[in-house]
C-alpha positions as CSV (number, residue, x, y, z in Angstrom):
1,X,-206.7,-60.4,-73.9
2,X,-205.7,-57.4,-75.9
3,X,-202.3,-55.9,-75.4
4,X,-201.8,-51.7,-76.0
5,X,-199.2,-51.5,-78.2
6,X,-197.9,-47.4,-78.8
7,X,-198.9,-47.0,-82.8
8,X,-197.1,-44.0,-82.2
9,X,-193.1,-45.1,-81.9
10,X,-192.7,-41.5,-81.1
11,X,-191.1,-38.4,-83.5
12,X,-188.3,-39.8,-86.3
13,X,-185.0,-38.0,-86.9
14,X,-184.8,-36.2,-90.0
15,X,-181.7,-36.5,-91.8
16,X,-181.4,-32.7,-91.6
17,X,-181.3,-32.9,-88.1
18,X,-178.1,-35.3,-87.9
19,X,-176.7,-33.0,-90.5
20,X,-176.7,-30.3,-88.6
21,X,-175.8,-32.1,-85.3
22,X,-172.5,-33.7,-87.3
23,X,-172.1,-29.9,-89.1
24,X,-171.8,-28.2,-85.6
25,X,-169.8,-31.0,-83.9
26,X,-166.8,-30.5,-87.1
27,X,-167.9,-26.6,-86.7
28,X,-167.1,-26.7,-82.8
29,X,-163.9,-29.3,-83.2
30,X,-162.4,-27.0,-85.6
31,X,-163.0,-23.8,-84.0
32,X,-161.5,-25.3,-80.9
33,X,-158.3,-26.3,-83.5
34,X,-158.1,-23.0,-84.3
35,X,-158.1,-21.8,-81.2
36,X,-155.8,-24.5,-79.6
37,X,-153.2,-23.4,-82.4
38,X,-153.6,-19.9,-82.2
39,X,-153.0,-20.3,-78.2
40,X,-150.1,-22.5,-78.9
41,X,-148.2,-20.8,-81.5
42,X,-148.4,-17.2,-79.5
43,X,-146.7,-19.5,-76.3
44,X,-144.3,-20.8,-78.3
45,X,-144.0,-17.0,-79.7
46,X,-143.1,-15.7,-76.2
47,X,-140.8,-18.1,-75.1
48,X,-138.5,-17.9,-78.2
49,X,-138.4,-13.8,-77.2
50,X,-138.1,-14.7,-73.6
51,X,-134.8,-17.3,-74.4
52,X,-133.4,-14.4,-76.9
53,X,-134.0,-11.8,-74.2
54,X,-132.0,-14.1,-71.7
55,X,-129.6,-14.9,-74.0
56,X,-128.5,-10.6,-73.7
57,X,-129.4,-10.1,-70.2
58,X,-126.3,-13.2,-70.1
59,X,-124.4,-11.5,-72.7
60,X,-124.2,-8.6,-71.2
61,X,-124.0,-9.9,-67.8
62,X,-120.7,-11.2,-68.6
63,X,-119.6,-8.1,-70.4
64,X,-120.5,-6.3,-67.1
65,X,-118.8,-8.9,-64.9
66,X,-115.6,-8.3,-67.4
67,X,-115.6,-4.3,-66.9
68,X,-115.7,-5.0,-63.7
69,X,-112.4,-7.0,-63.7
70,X,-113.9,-10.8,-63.7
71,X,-112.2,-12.8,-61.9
72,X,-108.8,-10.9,-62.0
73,X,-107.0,-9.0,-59.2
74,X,-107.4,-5.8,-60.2
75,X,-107.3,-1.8,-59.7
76,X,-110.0,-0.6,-61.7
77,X,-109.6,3.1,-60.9
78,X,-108.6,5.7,-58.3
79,X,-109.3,9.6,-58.6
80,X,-109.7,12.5,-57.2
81,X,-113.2,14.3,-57.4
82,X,-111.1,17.6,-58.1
83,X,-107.0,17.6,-58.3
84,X,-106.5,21.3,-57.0
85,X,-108.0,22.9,-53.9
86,X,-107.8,25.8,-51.7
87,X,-107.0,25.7,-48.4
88,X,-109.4,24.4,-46.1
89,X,-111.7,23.0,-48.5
90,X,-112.2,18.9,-48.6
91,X,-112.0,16.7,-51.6
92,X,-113.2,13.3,-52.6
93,X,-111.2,10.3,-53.8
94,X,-113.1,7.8,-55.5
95,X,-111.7,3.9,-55.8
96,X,-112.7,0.3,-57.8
97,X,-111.2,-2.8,-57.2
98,X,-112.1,-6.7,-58.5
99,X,-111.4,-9.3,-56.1
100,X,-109.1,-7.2,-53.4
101,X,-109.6,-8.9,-49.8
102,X,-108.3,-5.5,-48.9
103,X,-107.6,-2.1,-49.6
104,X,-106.0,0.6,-47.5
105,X,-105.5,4.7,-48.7
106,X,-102.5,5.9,-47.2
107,X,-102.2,8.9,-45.5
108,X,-106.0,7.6,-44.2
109,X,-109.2,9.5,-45.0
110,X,-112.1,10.2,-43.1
111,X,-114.2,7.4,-43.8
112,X,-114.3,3.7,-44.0
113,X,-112.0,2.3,-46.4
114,X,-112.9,-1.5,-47.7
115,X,-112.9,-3.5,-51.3
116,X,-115.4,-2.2,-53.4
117,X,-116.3,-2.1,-56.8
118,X,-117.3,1.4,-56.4
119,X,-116.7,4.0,-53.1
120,X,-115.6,7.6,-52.3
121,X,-113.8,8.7,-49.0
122,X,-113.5,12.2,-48.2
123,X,-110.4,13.9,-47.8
124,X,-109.0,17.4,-46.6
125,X,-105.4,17.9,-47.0
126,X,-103.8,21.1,-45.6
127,X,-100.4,20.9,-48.4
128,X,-100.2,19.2,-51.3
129,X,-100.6,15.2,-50.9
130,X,-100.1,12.4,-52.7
131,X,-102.8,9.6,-52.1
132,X,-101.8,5.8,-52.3
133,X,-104.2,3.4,-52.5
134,X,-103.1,-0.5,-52.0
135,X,-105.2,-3.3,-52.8
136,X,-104.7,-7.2,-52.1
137,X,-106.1,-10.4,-52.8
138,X,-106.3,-13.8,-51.1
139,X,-103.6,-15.0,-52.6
140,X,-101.4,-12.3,-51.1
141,X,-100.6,-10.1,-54.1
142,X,-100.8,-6.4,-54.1
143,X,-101.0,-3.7,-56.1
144,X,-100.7,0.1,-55.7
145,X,-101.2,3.4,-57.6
146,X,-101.5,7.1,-56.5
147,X,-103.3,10.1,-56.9
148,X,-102.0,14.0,-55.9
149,X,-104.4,16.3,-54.7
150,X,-102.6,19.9,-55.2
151,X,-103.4,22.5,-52.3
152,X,-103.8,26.0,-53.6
């Protein structure tokens, strides 16, 4: 008995072909290197401008808290929207406190009065009138200053 054998051990590989296979593997890995670098360089980029933008936003978070008296007891301000009316007419005091517990405006305005950082109460004095404001904290200091509103 004979036994078929293939003559034909089918096509061969050129060595230009497994050059250019191993060429466009190294061509691939490197353009994915690239890439890979290029993606992680821009990343690292962005968060060294994130952590320097929230290093200001802090830096001037604390400047802010600071203006607005940190953590002291304090009267920031208290005016008068206009020092000099005529009769009749209204006016507006305007108030800031850090940490009060409570304020009070004495003679008492129109509106609410309450610790605020910023708030206006309207007033309308018939004479001349001098405003006092008194703030206090929890520790049961207070603290006091006045404002004259002149009637024409």
């Amino acid at each position: 008995m004979r036994m078929l054998t293939d003559s034909n051990p089918g096509p061969q590989r050129s060595v230009g072909m497994d050059l250019y296979v191993i060429g466009s593997i190294l061509a691939f890995a490197l353009v994915l290197g690239y890439l890979g670098w290029v993606f992680w360089s821009r990343a690292r980029q962005t968060r060294m401008i994130e952590e320097r933008a929230a290093e200001k936003r802090r830096e001037q978070d604390a400047q802010t808290v600071d203006a607005m008296g940190g953590n002291r007891f304090e009267i920031l301000a208290f005016y008068a929207t206009s020092y000099e009316i005529d009769p009749g007419d209204s006016d507006t005091l305007c108030y800031s406190t850090s940490n009060a517990t409570s304020v009070a405006i004495s003679p008492a305005p129109k509106g609410n009065v309450r610790p605020a950082y910023e708030r206006c109460v309207s007033v309308s004095p018939r004479k001349t009138t001098t405003y006092t404001l008194t703030a206090g904290d929890a520790g049961g200091h207070s603290k006091s200053v006045t404002v004259t509103i002149r009637v024409r």
